[in-house]
C-alpha positions as CSV (number, residue, x, y, z in Angstrom):
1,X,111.7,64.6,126.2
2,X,114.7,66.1,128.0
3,X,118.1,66.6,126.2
4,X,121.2,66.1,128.1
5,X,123.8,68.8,127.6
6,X,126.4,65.8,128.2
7,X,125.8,63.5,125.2
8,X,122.5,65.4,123.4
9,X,120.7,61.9,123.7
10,X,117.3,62.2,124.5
11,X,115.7,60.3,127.4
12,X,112.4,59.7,129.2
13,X,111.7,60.5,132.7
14,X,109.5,57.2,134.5
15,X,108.8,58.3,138.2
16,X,107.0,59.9,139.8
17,X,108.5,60.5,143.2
18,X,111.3,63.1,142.8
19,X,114.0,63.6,144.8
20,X,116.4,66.6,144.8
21,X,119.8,67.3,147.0
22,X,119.6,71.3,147.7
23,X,121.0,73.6,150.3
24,X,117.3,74.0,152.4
25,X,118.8,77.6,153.2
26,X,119.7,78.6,148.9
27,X,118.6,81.7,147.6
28,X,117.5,81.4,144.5
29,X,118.5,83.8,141.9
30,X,116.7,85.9,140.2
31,X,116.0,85.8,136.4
32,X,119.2,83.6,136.3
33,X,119.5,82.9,132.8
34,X,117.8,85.6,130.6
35,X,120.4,86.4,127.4
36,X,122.4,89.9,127.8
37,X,123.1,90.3,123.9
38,X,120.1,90.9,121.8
39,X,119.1,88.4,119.2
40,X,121.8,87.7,116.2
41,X,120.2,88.0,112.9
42,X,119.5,84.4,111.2
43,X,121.0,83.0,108.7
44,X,118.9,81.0,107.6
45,X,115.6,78.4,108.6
46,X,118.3,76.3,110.1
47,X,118.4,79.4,112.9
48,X,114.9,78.1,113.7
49,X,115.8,74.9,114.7
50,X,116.9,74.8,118.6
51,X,118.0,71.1,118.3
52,X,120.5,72.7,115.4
53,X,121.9,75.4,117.5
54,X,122.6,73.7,120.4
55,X,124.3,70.8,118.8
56,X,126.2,72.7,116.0
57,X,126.5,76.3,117.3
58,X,125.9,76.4,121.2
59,X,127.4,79.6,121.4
60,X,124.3,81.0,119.3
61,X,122.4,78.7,121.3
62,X,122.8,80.4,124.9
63,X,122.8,83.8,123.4
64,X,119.5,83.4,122.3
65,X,117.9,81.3,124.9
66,X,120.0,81.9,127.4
67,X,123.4,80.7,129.3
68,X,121.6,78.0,131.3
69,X,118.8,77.1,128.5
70,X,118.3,73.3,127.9
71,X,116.0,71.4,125.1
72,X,113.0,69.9,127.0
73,X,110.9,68.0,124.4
74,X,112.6,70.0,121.6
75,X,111.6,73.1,123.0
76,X,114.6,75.9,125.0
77,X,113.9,75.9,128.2
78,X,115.1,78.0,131.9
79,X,115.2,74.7,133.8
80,X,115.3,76.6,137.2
81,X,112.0,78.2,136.4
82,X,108.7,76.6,136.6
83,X,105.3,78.1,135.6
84,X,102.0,77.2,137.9
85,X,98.3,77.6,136.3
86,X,95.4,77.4,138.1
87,X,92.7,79.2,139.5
88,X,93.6,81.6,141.8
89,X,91.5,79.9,144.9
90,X,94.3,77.4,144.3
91,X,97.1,79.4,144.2
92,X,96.2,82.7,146.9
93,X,97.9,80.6,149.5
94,X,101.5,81.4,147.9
95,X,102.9,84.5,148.8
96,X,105.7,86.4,146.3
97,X,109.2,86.4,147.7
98,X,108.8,83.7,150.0
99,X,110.8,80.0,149.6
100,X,108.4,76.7,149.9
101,X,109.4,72.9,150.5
102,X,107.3,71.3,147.8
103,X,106.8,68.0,149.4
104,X,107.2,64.8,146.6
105,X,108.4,62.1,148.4
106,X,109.5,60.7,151.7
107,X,113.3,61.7,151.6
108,X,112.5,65.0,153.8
109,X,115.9,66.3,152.9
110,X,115.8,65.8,149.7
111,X,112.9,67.6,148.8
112,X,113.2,70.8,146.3
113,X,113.1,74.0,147.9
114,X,111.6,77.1,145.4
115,X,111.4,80.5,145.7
116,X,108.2,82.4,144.4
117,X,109.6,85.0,142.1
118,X,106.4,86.1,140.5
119,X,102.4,86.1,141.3
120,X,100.3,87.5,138.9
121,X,96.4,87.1,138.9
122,X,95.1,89.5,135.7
123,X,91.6,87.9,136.0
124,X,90.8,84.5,134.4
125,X,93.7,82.1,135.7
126,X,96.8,83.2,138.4
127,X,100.0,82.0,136.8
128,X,103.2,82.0,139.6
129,X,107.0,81.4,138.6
130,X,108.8,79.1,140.9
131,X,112.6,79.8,140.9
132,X,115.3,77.6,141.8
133,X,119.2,76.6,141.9
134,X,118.7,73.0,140.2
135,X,116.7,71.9,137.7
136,X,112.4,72.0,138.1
137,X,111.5,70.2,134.7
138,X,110.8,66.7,136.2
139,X,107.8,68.1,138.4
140,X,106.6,67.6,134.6
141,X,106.8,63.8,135.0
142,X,103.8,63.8,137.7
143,X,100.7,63.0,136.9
144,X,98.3,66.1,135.2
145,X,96.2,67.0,138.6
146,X,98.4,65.5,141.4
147,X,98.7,67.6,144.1
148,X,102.1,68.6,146.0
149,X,102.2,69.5,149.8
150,X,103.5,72.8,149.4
151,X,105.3,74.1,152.5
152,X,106.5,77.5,153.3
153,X,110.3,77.8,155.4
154,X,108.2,80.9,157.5
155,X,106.1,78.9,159.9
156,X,103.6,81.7,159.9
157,X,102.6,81.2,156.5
158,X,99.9,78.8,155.3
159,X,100.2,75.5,153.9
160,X,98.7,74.3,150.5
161,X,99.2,72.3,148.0
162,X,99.9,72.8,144.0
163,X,99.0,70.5,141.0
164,X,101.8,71.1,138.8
165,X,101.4,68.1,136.6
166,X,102.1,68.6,132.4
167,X,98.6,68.3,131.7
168,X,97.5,66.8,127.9
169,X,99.9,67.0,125.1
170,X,96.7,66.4,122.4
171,X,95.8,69.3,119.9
172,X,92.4,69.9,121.6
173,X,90.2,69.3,119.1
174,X,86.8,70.4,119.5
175,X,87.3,71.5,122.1
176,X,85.9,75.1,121.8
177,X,82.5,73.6,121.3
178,X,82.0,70.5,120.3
179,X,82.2,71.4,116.9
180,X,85.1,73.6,117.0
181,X,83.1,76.6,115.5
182,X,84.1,79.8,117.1
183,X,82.4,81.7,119.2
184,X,79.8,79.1,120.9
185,X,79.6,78.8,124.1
186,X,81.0,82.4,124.8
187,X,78.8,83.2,127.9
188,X,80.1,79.7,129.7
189,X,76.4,78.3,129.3
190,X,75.2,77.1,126.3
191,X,77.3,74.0,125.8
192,X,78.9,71.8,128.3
193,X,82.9,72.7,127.4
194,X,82.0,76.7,128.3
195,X,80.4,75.5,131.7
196,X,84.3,74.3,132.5
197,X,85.7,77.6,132.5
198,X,86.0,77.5,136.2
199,X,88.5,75.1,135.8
200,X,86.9,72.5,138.0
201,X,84.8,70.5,135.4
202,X,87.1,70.2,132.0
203,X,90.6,68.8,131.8
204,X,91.9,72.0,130.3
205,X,91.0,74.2,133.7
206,X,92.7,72.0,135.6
207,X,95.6,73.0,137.1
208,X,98.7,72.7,134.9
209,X,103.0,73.8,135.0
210,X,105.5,73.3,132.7
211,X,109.6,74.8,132.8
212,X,109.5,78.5,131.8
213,X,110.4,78.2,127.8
214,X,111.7,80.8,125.5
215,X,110.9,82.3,122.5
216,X,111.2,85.7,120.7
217,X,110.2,87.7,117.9
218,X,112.3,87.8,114.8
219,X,115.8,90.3,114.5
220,X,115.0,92.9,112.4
221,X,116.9,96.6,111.5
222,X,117.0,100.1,112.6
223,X,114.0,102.2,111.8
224,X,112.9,105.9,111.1
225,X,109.5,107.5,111.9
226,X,107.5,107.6,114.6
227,X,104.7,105.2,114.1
228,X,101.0,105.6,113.6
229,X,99.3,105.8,116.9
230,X,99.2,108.1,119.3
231,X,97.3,108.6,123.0
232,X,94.6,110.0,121.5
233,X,94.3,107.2,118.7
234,X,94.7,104.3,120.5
235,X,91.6,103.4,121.8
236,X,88.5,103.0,119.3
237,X,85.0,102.1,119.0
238,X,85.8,98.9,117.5
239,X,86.6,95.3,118.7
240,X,89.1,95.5,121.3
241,X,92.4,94.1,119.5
242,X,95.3,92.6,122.2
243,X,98.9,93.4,120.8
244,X,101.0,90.6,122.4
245,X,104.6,92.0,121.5
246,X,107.4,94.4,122.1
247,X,104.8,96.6,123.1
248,X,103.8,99.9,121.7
249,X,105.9,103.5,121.3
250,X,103.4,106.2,120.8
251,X,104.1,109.1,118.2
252,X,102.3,111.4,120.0
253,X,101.6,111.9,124.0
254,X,101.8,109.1,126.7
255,X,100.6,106.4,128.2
256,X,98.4,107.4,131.4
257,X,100.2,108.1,134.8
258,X,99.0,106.4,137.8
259,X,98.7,108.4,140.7
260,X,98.0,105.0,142.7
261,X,99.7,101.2,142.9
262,X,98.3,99.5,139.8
263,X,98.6,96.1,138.8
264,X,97.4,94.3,135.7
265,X,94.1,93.2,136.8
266,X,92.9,97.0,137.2
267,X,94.9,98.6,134.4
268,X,93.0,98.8,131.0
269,X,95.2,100.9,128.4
270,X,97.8,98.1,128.1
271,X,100.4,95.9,130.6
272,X,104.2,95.6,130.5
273,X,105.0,92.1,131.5
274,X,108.2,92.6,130.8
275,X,108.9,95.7,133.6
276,X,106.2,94.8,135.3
277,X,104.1,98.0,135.2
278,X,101.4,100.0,133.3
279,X,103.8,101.7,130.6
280,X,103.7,99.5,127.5
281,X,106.3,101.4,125.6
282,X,108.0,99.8,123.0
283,X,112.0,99.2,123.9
284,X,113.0,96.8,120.8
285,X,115.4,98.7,118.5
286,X,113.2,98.3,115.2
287,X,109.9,98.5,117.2
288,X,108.5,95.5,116.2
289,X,105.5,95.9,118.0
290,X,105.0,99.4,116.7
291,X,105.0,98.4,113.9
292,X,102.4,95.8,113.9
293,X,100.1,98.3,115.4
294,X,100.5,100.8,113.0
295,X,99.6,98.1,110.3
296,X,96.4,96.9,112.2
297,X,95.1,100.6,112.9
298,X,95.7,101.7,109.2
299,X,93.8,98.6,108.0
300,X,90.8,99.3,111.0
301,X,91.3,102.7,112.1
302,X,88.4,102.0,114.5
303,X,90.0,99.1,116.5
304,X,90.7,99.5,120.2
305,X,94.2,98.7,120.2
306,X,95.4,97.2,123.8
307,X,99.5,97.0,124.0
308,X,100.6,94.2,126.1
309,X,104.3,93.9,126.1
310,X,105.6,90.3,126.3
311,X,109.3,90.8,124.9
312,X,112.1,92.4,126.0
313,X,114.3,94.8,123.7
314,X,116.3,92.0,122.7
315,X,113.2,89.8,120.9
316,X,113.1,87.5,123.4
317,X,110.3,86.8,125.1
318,X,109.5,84.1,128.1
319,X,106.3,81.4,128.4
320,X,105.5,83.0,131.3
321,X,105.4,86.5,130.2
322,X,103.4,85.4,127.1
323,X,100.6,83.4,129.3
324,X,100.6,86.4,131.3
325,X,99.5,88.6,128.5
326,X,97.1,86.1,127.0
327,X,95.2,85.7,130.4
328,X,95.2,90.0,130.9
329,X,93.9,90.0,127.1
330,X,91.2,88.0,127.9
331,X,90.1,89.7,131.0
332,X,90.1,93.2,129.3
333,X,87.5,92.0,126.9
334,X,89.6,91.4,123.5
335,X,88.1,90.2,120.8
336,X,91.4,89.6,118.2
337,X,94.8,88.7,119.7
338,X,97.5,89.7,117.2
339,X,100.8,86.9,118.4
340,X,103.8,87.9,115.8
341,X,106.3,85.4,118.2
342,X,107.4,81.6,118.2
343,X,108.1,79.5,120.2
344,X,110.3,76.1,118.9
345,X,108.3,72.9,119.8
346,X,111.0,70.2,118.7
347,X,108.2,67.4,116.9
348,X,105.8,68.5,119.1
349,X,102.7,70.6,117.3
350,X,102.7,72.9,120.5
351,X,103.3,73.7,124.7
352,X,100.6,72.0,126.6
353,X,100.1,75.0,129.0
354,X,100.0,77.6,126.0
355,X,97.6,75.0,124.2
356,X,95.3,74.6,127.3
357,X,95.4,78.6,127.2
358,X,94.4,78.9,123.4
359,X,91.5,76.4,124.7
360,X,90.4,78.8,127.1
361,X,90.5,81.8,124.8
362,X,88.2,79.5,122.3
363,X,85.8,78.9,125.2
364,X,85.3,82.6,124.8
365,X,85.3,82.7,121.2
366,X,88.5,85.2,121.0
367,X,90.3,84.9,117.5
368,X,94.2,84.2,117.6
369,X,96.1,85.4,114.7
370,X,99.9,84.4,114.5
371,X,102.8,84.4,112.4
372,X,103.8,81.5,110.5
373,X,107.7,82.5,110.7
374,X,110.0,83.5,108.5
375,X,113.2,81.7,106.4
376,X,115.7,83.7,107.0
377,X,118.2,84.1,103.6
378,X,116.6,81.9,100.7
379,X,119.1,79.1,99.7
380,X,121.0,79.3,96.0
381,X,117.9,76.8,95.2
382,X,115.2,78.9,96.0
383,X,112.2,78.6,97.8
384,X,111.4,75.5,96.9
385,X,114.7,74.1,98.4
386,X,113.2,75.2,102.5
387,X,111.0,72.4,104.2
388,X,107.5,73.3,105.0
389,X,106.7,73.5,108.8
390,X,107.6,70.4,110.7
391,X,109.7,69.0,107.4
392,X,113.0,68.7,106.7
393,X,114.6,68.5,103.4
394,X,118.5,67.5,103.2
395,X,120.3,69.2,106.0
396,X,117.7,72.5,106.5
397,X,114.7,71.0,109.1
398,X,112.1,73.5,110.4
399,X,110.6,72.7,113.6
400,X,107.2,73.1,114.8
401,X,106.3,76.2,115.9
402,X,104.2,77.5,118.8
403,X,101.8,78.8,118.7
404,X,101.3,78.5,115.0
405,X,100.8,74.9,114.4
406,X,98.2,74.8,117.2
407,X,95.7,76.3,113.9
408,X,95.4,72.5,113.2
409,X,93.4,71.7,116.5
410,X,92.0,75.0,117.4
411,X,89.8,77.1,114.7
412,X,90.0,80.1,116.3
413,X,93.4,79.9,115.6
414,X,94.6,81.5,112.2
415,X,98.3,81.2,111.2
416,X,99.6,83.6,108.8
417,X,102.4,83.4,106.0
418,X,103.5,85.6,102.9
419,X,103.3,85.6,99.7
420,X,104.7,87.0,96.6
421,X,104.4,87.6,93.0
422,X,107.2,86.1,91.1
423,X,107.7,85.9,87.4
424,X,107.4,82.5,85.8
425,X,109.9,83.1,83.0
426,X,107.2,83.3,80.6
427,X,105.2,85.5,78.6
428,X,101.9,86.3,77.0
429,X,100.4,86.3,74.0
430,X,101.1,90.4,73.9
431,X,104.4,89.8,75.0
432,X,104.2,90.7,78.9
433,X,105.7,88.2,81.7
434,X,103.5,85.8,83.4
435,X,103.3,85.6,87.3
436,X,102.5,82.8,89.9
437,X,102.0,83.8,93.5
438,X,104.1,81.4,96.1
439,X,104.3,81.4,99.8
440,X,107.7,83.7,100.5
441,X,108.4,82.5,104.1
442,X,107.3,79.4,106.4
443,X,104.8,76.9,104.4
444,X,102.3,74.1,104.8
445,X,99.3,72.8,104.1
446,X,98.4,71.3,107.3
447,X,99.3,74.7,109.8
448,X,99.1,77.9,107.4
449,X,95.8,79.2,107.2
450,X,95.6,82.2,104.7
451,X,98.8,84.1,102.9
452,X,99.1,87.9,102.8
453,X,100.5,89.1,99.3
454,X,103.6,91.8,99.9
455,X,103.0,95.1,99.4
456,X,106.3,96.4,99.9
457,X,110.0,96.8,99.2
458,X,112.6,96.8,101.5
459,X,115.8,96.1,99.7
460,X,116.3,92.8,101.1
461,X,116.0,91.0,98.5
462,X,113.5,90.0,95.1
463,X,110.5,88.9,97.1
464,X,109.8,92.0,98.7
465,X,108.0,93.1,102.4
466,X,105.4,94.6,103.8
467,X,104.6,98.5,104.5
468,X,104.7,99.6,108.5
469,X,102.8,102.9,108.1
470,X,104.4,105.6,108.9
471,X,108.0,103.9,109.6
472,X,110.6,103.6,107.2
473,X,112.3,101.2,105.8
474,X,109.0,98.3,104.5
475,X,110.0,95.1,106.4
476,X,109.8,91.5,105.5
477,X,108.3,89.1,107.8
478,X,105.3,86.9,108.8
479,X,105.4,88.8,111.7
480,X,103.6,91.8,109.8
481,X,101.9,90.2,107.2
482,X,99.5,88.4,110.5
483,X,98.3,92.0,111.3
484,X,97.1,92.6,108.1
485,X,94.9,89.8,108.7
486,X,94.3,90.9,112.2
487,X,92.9,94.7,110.9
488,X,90.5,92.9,108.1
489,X,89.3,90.5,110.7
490,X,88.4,93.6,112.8
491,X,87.0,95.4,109.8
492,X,84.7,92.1,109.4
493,X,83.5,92.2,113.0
494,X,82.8,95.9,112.4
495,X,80.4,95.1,109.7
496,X,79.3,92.7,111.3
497,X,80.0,89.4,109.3
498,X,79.8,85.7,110.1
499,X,82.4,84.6,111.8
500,X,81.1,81.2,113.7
501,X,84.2,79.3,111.9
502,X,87.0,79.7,110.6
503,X,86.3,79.1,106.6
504,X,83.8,82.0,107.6
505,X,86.2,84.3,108.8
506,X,88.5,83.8,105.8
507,X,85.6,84.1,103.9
508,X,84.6,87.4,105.6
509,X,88.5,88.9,104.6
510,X,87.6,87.7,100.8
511,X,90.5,85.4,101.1
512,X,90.8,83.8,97.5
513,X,91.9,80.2,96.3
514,X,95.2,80.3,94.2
515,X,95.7,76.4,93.1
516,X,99.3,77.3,92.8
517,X,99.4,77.4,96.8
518,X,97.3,74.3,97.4
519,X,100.6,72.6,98.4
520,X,102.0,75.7,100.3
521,X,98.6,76.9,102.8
522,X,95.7,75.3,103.6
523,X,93.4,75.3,100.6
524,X,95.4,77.4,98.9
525,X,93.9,80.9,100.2
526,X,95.8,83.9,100.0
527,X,94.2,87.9,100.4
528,X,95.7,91.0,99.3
529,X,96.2,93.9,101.8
């Protein structure tokens, strides 16, 4: 669904032949839209929803999402930038920096001229970001799979052809497997899904775009310490966990120095998507992803920690950026990918290309663990008064979230909430208050997989945070409760549990069943950190 900016009415491209009036000699412009201020703190849940902002505080809108950002299918969107996956046989033909007439109909002037902005191949699938100056988003309104003459302006260039289709909107059940247990067919041979990860045999491999959508991480505060790890402590003997975030600011030494061009397909330490080069320092002014390191190497000091940094020092991170990082995780052998980000989804349970790349991760039997997001203030009512995940209750709605919702289809995918201990106003026989345990930030018992009880204080209010080792002040979030998760998973590998499923990885953490959050997470499991 694409929202006009005009009236905010929804409407449904039909066609299939697309036609476009643009200057064959434009330039296109480079990262046109990207936000300059960083993220405003939220409110509240109703901050989640895009659909909110843009109708009732645009201004908040574009500075999150940017200044050109529309809602495609409920989800923020650069409309002048287009994402292409496919194998890189498919895609070697286009050459960075160079403009292409994609041919999709028989108007020859009035087909759209793009520029290539980015190539990346990190092993696994290429991914390429197609720039232009008028909208891309209906080349999602052509069949998954067509092919599009693709045309360069400089004669000596080859022709080819892309396949830039939407691909399946569906959940992907079963897809890892048949059975959706994790881990089988890892070696691509033992069941017929894993022989597909060619791309040539399975729907998901097929080649796939969608516009460049945004996300972020959430706004947080200033900070003091240094952090945990340092060069000498960031690699291990453990699984190899992938740290999809702000990236990572060592306490002690640095990063290694190339004395040669590098490029993310031979550079194993970590990869900064967002600069584009093998320094995955963390820039974000409360180092987000610092943080979430710290927690994940004090609960599994023997994890190999792999940085990849996916959002800028503002929180905002792009699709195309975050693909990026999933497909370099992947090739560098991770076994746990730690995603504390969101993307808004509208009524939509997830993106079809960053499903179809959580498919491919299951074909491999790699573990996602994400946050579940956050509410922002509480209202005067309380918890209880803010909507579960894909609810909405009076005027607060919260949208679904990517990729945290895509746990319902995918069981290598965990999503992660908090929870706290509040008092219930009542008291023992010896006189001492009773407590009940509730989820503190985003609920439900379709998408939430397993609560982490706080352990912290941050002054932010009664229900509490989570400790960052080694940084001060504790911070509240689902964005550091999923790491705890993500260190006891690697503990679990370390010893060397079952985890074919996911009831047996939960299992393997000693996640417990409160009934009290039967209506709040998925069976009502929660684990203490």
């Amino acid at each position: 669904m694409i929202v006009s900016p005009a009236d905010n009415q929804p409407f449904h491209p039909t066609f299939y032949i697309i036609q476009y009036t643009l200057n064959p000699k434009l330039t296109p412009v480079t990262n046109p839209s990207k936000p300059l201020k960083p993220i405003p703190p939220f409110r509240d849940v109703r901050f989640l929803d895009p659909a909110y902002l843009f109708a009732s505080a645009p201004d908040t809108f574009r500075s999150i999402y940017g200044k050109t950002a529309i809602l495609y299918r409920g989800t923020p969107v650069l409309p002048e930038e287009y994402i292409l996956v496919d194998d890189e046989s498919e895609l070697s033909f286009l050459r960075q920096g160079e403009q292409y007439r994609l041919i999709t109909g028989p108007d020859a002037d009035a087909q759209p001229i793009v520029k290539v902005q980015t190539y990346r191949y990190c092993g696994g699938k290429a991914l390429v970001l197609l720039v232009s100056n008028e909208s891309l988003t209906l080349l999602n309104a052509l069949p998954p799979g067509e092919r599009i003459a693709t045309v360069p302006l400089n004669p000596q260039l080859p022709t080819g052809s892309i396949r830039p289709g939407g691909g399946s909107r569906g959940r992907g059940t079963g897809q890892d497997g048949n059975t959706n247990q994790i881990g089988r067919g890892q070696d691509g041979n033992t069941n017929q899904i894993g022989r597909g990860q060619d791309g040539n045999t399975n729907q998901v491999g097929r080649g796939q775009g969608y516009p460049n959508a945004v996300g972020f991480l959430y706004p947080g505060q200033q900070f003091n310490g240094t952090g945990l790890v340092t060069a000498d402590t960031l690699h291990g003997s453990g699984p190899t966990v992938a740290i999809l975030d702000s990236g990572l600011q060592l306490a002690g030494g640095a990063y290694p120095k190339p004395t040669r061009a590098v490029s993310c397909q031979t550079t194993p330490w970590g990869w900064d998507f967002v600069e584009e080069d093998a320094d995955p320092t963390d820039e974000q002014f409360n180092r987000h992803g610092t943080r979430v390191a710290g927690i994940i190497r004090s609960v599994c000091p023997e994890a190999n920690l792999l940085p990849v940094r996916i959002a800028d020092a503002r929180n905002v991170c792009t699709l195309f950026d975050v693909l990026s990082g999933l497909e370099y995780a992947a090739a560098q052998g991770a076994r746990i990918i730690n995603a504390s980000w969101v993307f808004a989804c509208g009524t939509d349970e997830t993106i079809p290309l960053l499903q179809a790349s959580l498919q491919r991760l299951a074909y491999r039997g790699i573990l996602v663990v994400c946050a579940a997001g956050n509410v922002g203030d509480v209202p005067p009512a309380g918890l209880p008064a803010i909507p579960a995940i894909g609810h909405q209750m009076g005027d607060l709605r919260v949208p679904m979230l990517a990729p945290a919702c895509s746990s319902a289809g995918l069981s290598h995918v965990i999503t992660v909430t908090s929870v706290v201990s509040l008092p219930t106003g009542e008291h023992d026989e010896a006189g001492r208050p009773r407590f009940r345990r509730t989820v503190c930030e985003l609920k439900s018992d379709t998408y939430v997989s397993v609560g982490v009880l706080v352990n912290g204080s941050d002054g932010q209010g009664r229900f509490g945070s989570f400790k960052t080792p080694d940084i001060t002040p504790d911070f509240r979030g689902t964005s550091f409760a999923a790491p705890y998760v993500t260190g006891l998973i690697a503990r679990a590998m370390l010893a060397g549990k079952d985890l074919s499923s996911r009831e047996a990885v939960l299992r393997s953490i000693g996640a417990r069943r409160d009934l009290y959050l039967l209506d709040q997470i998925v069976g009502g499991l929660w684990v203490k950190p």
